[in-house]
KEKE-3310 file (N, C-alpha, C; in steps of 0.2 Angstrom, whole numbers, plus 5000, padded with zeros to 4 digits):
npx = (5442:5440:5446:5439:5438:5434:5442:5454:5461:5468:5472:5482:5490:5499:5509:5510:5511:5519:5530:5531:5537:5529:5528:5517:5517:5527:5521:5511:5518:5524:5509:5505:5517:5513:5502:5509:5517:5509:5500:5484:5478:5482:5489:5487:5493:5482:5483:5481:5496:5497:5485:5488:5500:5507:5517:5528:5530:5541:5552:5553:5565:5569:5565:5573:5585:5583:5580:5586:5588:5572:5555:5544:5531:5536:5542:5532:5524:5532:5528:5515:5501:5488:5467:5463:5474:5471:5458:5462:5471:5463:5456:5466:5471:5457:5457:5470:5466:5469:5465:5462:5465:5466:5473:5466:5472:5468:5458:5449:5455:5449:5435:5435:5441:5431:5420:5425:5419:5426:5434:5436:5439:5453:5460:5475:5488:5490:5480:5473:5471:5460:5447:5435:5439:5437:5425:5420:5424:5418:5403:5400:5398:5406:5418:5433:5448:5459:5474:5486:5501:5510:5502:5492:5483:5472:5469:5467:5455:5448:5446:5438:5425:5422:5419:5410:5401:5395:5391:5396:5399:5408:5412:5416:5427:5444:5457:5473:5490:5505:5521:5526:5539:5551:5565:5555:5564:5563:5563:5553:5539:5530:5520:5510:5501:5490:5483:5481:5472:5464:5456:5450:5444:5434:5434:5440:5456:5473:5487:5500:5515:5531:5543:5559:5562:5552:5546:5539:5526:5522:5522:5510:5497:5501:5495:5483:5481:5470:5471:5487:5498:5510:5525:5528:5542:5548:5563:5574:5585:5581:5575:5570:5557:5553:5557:5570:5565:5555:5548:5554:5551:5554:5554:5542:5534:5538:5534:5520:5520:5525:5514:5503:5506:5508:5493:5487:5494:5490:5475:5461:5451:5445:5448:5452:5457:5468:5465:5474:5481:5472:5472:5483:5478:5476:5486:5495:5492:5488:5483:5476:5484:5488:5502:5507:5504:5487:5476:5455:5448:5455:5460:5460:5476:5489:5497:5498:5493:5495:5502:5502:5505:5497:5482:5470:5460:5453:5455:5468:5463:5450:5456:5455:5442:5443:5457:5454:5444:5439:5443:5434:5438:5454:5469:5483:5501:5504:5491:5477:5467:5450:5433:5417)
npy = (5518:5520:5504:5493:5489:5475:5470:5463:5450:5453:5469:5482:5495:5508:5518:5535:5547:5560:5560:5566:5578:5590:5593:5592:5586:5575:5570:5564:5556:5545:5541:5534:5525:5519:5510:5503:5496:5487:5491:5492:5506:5520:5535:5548:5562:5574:5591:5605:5615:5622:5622:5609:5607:5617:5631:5630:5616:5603:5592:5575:5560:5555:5562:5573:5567:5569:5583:5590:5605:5611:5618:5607:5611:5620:5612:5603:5612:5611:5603:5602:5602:5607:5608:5609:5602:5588:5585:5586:5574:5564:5563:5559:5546:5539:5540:5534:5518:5516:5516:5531:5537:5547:5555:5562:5576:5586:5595:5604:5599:5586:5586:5592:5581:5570:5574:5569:5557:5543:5528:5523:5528:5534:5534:5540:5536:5546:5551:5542:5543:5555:5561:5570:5570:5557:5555:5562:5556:5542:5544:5547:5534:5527:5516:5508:5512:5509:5516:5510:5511:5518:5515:5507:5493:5496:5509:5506:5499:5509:5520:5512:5510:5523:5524:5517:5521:5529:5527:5518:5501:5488:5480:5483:5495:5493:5488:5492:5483:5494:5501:5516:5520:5526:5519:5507:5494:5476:5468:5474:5474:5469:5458:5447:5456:5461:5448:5448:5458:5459:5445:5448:5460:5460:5463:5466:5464:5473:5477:5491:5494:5499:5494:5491:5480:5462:5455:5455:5463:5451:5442:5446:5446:5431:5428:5434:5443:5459:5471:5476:5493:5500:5512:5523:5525:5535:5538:5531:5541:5555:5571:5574:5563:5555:5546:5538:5526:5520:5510:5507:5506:5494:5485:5486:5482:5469:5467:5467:5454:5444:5444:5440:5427:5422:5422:5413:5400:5403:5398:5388:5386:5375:5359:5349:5335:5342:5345:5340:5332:5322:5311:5305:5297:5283:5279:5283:5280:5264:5249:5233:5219:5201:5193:5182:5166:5162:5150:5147:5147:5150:5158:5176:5185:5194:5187:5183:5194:5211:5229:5236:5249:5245:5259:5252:5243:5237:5249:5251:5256:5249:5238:5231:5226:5216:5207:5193:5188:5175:5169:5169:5162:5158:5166:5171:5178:5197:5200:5210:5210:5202:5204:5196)
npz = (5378:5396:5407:5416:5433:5432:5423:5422:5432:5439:5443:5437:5441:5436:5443:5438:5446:5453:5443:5429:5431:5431:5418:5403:5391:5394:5404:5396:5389:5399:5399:5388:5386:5397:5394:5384:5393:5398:5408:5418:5421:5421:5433:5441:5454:5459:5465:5474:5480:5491:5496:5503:5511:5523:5524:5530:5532:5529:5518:5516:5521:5510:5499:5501:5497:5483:5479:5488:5502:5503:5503:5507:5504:5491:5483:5481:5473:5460:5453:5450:5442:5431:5433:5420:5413:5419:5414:5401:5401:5405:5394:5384:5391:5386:5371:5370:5375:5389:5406:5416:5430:5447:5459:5472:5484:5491:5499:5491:5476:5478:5476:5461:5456:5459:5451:5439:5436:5438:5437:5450:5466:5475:5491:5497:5508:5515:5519:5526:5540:5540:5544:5539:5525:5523:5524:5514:5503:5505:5504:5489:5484:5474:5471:5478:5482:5497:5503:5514:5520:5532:5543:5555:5560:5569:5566:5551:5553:5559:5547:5540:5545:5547:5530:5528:5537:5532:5520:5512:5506:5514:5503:5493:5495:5493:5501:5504:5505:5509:5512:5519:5510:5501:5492:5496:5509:5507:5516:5523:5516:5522:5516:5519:5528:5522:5519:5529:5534:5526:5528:5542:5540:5532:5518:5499:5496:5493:5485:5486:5478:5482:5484:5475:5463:5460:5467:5478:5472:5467:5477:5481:5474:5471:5485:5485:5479:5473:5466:5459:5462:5456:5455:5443:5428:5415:5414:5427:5429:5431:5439:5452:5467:5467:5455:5457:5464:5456:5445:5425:5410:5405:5416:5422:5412:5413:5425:5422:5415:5422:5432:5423:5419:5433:5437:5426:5432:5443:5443:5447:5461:5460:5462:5453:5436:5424:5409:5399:5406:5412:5402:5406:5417:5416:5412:5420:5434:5445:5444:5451:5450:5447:5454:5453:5443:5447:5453:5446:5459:5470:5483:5484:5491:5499:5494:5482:5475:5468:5464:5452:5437:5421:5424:5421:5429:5444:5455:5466:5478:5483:5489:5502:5497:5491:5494:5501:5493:5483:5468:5454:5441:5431:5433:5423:5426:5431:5426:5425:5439:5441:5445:5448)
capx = (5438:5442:5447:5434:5443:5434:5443:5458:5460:5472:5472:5487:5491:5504:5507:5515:5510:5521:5536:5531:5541:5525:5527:5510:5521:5530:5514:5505:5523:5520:5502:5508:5524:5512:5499:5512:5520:5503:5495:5478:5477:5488:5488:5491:5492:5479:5483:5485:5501:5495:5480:5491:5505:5509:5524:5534:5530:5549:5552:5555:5573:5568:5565:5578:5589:5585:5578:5590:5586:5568:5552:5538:5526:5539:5543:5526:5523:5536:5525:5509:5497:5480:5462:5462:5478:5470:5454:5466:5476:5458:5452:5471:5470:5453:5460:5475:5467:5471:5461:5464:5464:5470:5473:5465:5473:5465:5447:5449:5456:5444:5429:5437:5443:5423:5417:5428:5418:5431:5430:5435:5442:5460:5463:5483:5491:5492:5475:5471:5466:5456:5438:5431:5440:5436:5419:5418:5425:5412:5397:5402:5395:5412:5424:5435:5456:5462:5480:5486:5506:5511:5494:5491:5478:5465:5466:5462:5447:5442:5445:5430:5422:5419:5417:5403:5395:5389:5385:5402:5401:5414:5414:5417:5433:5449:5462:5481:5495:5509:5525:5526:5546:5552:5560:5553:5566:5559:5559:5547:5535:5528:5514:5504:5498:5487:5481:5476:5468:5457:5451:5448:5440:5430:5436:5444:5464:5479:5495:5504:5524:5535:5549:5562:5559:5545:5546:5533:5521:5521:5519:5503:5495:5501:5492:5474:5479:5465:5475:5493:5500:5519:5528:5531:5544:5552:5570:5575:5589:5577:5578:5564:5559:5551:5561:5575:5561:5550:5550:5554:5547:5554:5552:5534:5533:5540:5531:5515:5520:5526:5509:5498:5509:5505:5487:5485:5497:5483:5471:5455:5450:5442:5453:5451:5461:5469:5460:5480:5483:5465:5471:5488:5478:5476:5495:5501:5490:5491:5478:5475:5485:5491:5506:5508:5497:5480:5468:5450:5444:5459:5459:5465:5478:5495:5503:5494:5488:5500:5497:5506:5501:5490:5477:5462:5460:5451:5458:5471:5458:5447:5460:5450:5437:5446:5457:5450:5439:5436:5445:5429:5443:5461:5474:5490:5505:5503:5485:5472:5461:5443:5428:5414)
capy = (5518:5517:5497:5494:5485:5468:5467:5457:5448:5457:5477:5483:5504:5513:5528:5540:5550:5568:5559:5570:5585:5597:5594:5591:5582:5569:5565:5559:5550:5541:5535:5527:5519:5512:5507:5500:5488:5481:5493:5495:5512:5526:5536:5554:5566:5581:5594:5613:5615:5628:5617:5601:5609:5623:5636:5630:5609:5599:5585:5570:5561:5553:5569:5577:5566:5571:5589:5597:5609:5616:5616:5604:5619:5622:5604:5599:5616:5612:5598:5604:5602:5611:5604:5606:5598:5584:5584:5584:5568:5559:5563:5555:5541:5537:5539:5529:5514:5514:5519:5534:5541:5553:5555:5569:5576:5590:5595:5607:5594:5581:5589:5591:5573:5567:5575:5566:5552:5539:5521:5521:5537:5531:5537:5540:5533:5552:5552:5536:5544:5562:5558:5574:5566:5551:5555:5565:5550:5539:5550:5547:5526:5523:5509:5514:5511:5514:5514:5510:5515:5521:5514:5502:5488:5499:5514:5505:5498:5515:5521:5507:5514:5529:5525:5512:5523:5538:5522:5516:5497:5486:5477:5493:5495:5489:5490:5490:5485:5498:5504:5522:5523:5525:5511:5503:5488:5470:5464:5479:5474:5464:5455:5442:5459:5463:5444:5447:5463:5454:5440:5451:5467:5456:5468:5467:5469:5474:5480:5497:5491:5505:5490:5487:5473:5460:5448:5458:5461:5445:5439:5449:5441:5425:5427:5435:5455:5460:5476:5480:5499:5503:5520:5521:5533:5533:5536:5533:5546:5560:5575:5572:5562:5547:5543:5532:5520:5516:5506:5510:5502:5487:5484:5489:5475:5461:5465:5462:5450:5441:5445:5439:5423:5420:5421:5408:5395:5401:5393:5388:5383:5368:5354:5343:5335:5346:5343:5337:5326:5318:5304:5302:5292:5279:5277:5285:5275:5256:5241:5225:5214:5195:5193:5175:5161:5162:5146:5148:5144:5152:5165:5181:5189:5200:5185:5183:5200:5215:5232:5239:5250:5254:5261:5252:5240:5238:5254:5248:5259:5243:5232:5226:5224:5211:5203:5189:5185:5169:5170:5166:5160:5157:5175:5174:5184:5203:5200:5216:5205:5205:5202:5189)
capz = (5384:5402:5408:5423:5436:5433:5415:5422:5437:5445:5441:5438:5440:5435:5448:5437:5450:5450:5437:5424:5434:5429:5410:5403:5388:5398:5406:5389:5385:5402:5399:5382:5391:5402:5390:5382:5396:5401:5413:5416:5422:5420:5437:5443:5458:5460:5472:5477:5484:5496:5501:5505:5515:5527:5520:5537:5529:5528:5515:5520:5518:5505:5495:5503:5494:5476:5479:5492:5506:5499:5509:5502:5496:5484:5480:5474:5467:5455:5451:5450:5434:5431:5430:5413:5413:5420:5409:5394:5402:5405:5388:5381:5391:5384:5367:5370:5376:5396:5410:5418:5437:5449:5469:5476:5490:5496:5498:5482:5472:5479:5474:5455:5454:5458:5445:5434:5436:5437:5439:5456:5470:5478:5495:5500:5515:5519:5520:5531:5546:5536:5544:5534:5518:5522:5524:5507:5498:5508:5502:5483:5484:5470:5473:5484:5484:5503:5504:5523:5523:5540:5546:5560:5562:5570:5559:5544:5553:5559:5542:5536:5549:5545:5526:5529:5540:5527:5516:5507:5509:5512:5497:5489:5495:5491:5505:5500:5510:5508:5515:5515:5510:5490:5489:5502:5512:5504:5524:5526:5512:5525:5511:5523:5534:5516:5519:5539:5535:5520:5533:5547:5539:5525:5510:5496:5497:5484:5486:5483:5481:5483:5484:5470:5459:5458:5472:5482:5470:5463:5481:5483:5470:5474:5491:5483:5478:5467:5464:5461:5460:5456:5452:5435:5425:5410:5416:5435:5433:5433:5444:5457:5473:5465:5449:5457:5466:5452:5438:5421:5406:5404:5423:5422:5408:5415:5431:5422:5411:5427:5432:5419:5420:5439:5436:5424:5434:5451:5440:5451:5467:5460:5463:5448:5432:5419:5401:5397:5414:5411:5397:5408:5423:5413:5409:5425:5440:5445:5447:5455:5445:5448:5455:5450:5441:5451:5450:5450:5467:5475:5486:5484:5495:5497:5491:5475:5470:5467:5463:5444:5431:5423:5429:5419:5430:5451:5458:5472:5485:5484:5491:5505:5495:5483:5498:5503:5490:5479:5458:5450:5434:5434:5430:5422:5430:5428:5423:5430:5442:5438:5449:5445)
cpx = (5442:5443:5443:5441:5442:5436:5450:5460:5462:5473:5478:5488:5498:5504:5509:5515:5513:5529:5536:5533:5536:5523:5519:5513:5522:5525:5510:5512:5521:5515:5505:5511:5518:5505:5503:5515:5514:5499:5488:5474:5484:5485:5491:5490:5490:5479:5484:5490:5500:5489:5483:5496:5505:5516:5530:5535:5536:5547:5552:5561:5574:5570:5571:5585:5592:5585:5581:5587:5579:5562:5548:5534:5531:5540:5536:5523:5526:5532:5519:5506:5490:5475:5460:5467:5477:5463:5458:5470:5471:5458:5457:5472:5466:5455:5465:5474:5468:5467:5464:5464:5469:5468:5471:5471:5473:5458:5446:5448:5452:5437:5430:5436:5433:5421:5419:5424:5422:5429:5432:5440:5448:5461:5471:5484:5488:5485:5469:5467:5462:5451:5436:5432:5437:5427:5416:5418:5417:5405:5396:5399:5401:5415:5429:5444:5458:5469:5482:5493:5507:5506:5495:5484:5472:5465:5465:5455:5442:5441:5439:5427:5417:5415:5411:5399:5392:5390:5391:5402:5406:5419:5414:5423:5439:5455:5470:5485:5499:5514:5527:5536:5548:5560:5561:5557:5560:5558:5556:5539:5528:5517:5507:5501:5492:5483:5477:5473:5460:5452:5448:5442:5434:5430:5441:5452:5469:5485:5498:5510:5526:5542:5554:5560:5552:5543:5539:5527:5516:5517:5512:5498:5493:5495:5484:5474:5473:5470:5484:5496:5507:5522:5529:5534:5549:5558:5572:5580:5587:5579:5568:5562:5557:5556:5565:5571:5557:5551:5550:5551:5547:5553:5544:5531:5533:5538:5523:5513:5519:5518:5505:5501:5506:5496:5485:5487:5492:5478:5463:5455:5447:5447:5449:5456:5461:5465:5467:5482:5480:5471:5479:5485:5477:5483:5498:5498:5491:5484:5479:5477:5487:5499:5510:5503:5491:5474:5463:5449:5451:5458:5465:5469:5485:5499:5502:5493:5493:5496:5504:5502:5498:5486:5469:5458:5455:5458:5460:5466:5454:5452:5456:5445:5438:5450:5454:5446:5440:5438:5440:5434:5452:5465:5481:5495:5505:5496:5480:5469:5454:5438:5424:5407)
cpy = (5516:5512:5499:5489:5478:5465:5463:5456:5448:5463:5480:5492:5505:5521:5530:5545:5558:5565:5561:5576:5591:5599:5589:5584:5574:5568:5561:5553:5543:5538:5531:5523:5512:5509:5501:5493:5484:5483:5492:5501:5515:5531:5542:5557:5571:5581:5602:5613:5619:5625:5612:5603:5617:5626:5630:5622:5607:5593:5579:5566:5558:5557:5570:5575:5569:5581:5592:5598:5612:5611:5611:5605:5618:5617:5605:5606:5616:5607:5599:5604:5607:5607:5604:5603:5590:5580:5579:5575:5562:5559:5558:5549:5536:5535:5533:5521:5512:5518:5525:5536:5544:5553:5560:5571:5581:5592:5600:5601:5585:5582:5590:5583:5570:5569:5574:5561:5546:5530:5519:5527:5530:5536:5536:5538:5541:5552:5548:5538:5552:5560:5564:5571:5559:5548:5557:5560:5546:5540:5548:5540:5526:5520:5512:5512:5514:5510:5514:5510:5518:5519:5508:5498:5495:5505:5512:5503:5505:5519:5519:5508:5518:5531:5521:5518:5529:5531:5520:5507:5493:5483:5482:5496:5490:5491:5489:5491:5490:5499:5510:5525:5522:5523:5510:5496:5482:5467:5470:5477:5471:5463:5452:5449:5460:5456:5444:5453:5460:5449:5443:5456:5465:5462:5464:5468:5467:5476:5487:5496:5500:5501:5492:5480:5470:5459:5452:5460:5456:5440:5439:5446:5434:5424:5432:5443:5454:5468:5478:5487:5498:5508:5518:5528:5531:5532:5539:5540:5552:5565:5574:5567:5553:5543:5537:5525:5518:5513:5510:5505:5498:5485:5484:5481:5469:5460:5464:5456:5444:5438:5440:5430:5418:5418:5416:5402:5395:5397:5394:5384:5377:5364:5347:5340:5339:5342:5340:5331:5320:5310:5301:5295:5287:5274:5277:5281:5269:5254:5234:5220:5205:5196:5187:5172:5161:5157:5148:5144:5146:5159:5172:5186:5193:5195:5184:5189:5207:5222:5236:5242:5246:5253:5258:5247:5242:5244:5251:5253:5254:5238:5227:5224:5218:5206:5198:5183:5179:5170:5164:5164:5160:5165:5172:5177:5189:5204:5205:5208:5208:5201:5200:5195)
cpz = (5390:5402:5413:5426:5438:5426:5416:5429:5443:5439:5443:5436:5439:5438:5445:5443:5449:5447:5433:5424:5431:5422:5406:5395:5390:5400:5400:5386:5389:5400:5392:5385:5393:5401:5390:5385:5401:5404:5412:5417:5424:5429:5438:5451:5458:5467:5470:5480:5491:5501:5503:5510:5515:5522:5525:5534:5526:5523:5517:5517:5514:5500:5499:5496:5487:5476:5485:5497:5502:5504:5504:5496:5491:5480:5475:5472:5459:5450:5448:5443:5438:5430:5424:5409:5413:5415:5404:5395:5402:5397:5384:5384:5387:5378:5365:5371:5384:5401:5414:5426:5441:5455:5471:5483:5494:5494:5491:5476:5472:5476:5466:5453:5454:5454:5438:5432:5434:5438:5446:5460:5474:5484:5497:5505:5519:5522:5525:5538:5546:5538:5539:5528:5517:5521:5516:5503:5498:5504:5493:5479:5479:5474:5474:5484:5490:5504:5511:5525:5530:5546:5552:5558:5562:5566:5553:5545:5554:5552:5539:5537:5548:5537:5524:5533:5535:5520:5511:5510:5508:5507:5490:5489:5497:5494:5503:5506:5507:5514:5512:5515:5501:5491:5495:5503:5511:5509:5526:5523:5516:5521:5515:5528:5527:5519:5525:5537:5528:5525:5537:5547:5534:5521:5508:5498:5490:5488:5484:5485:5479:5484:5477:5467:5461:5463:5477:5480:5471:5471:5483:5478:5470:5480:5491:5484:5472:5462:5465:5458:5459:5451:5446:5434:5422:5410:5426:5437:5432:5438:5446:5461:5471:5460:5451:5460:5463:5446:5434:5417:5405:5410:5424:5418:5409:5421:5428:5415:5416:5433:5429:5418:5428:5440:5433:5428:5442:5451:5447:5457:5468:5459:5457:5442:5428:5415:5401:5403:5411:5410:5400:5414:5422:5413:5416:5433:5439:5446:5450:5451:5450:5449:5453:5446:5448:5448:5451:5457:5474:5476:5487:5492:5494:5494:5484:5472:5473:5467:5457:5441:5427:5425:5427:5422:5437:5452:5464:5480:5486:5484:5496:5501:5492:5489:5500:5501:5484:5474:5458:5442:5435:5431:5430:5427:5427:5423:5428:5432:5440:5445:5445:5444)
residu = (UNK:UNK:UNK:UNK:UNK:UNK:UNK:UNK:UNK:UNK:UNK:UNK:UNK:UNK:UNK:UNK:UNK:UNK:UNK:UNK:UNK:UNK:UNK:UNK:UNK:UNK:UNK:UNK:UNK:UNK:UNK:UNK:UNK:UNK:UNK:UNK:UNK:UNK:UNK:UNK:UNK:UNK:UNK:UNK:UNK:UNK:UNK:UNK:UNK:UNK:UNK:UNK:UNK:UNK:UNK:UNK:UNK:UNK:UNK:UNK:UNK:UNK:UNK:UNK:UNK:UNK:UNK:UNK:UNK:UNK:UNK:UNK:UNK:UNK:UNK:UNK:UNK:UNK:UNK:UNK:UNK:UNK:UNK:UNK:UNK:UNK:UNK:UNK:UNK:UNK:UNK:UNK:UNK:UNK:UNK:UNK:UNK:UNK:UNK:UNK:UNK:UNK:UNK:UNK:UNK:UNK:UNK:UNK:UNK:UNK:UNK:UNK:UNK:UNK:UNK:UNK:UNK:UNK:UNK:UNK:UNK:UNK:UNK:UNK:UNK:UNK:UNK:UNK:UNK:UNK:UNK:UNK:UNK:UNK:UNK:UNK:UNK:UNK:UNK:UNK:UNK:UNK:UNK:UNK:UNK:UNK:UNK:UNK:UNK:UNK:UNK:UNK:UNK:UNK:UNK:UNK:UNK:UNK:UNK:UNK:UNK:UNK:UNK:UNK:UNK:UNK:UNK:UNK:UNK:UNK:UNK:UNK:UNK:UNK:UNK:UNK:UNK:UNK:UNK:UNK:UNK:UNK:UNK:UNK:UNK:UNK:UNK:UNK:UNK:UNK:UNK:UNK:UNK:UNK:UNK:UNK:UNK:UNK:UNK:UNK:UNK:UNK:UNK:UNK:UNK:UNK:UNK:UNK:UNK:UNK:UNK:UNK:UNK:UNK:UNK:UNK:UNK:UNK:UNK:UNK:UNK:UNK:UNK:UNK:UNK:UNK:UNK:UNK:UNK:UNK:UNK:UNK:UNK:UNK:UNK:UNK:UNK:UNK:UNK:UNK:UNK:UNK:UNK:UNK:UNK:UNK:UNK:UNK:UNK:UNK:UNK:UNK:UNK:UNK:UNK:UNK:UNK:UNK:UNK:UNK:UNK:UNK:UNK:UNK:UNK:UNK:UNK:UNK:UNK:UNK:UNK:UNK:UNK:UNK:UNK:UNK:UNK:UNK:UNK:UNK:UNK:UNK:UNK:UNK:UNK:UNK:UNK:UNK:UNK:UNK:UNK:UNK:UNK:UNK:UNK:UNK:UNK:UNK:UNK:UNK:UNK:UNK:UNK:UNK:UNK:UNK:UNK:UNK:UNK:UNK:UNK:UNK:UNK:UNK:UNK:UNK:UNK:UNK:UNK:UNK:UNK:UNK:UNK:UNK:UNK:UNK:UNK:UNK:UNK:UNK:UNK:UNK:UNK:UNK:UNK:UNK:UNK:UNK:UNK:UNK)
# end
């Protein structure tokens, strides 16, 4: 069965995204892998290549790097799966144990994906400011992933905007910071704007790294992600545009192991003792002891009364209370004081 996204406390994706280079194979290796290193969704990208981009459409230098001189169309044609391709990858998810989902990214391919019924529609950086798209999604009332790469402040509000206004509300969606670069510079990642778009916009927020390593994750988490996304692929030295930027398996693993790790140690907002601390305050605080012999009838003050472990005694917080006052009986030295 699918994971829904309140089965652990922070949601962790795996974009395989197009790192299965077209091979319907390699895509079902993926979702095991990333079973295997902890995900809770396996992720892909559905599109037309002909509805996504113009013939004339340039890669970007990213892509250029791996895949040459070649226009985009052709790029992610080379890429491309079938919808029954994508059936088949739901139904193997399902089987395998890990949730499954998929990016539309153009109105063809958007209108497939809905009828997958998924546990929640993810819109793309690319698609941040799409009002017809955004609308469509909107329309749909599912939980809503909106990635905000290349975005600014106000385009992700008009984004909410727009998807609040045909009845998506905001606690429905779940804004992710992102840098739209593979790998994205770790003085880019910039994490606390994930933080300011959370307080400002009242939604949900996650992260989509596109970094190397954890550190930026892990921060997003730290600082109240509900969801974290990262490239996955079995081997970086792959021929294609994503491979070198995304994790591989054991990277995957030890990002939610690191994860799962972080969580516990966040613990709760309620400020109180561990179960294990508890029988230390006993041991590890101080009381109101005697500093010297104290007869009764003398008066306690800072020259007389101290303050030593342990703790089973007047709590040094009542100091004034006890300063001052009358020894109803005489105390030893290193005797707790006692009141009458």
């Amino acid at each position: 069965m699918a994971k829904s996204m309140q089965r652990s406390p922070t949601v962790v994706i795996a974009e395989i995204g197009v790192n299965h280079n077209g091979d319907l194979g390699v895509a079902r290796e993926l979702v095991l892998a990333a079973r295997d290193a902890g995900a809770d969704y396996a992720k892909f990208q559905t599109f037309r290549s002909t509805e996504l981009v113009t013939s004339e459409a340039d890669v970007a230098d990213y892509q250029r790097v791996t895949m040459g001189n070649i226009s985009q169309r052709d790029m992610l044609a080379s890429f491309e799966l079938g919808h029954q391709d994508f059936r088949d990858l739901k139904s193997f998810c399902e089987t395998a144990g890990i949730g499954f989902l998929t990016t539309a990214h153009d109105f063809e391919s958007m209108d497939f994906v809905f009828g997958l019924n998924l546990d929640f529609i993810k819109v793309s950086s690319g698609d941040l400011t799409n009002r017809p798209f955004l609308e469509s999604v909107g329309k749909q009332g599912t939980p809503t992933l909106l990635s905000t790469g290349m975005g600014t402040y106000e385009e992700v509000e008009d984004a909410l905007e727009v998807l609040e206004g045909v009845g998506l509300g905001r606690d429905q969606v779940t804004v992710l910071q992102c840098t739209t670069n593979y790998p994205a510079p770790l003085e880019e990642a910039n994490v606390r704007a994930m933080v300011e778009m959370g307080k400002r916009l009242s939604v949900p927020v996650g992260y989509s790294d596109h970094t190397s390593g954890f550190e930026a994750a892990l921060a997003a988490v730290a600082l109240g992600a509900s969801v974290i996304e990262k490239h996955f692929t079995l081997d970086k030295s792959l021929p294609g545009p994503d491979h070198a930027a995304s994790a591989d398996m054991p990277e995957l693993q030890g990002l939610v192991q690191r994860i799962r790790s972080l969580e516990i140690a966040l613990g709760s907002p309620e400020k109180t003792p561990s179960p294990t601390e508890a029988p230390n305050r006993l041991v590890v605080r101080k009381s109101l002891v005697a500093l010297r012999s104290i007869q009764r009838g003398e008066i306690f003050s800072s020259q007389n009364v101290g303050v030593k472990r342990p703790g089973t005694g007047i709590s040094p917080m009542l100091w004034h209370d006890v300063i001052g006052r009358v020894a109803h009986r005489g105390f030893s030295a290193d005797e707790l004081i006692e009141l009458s």
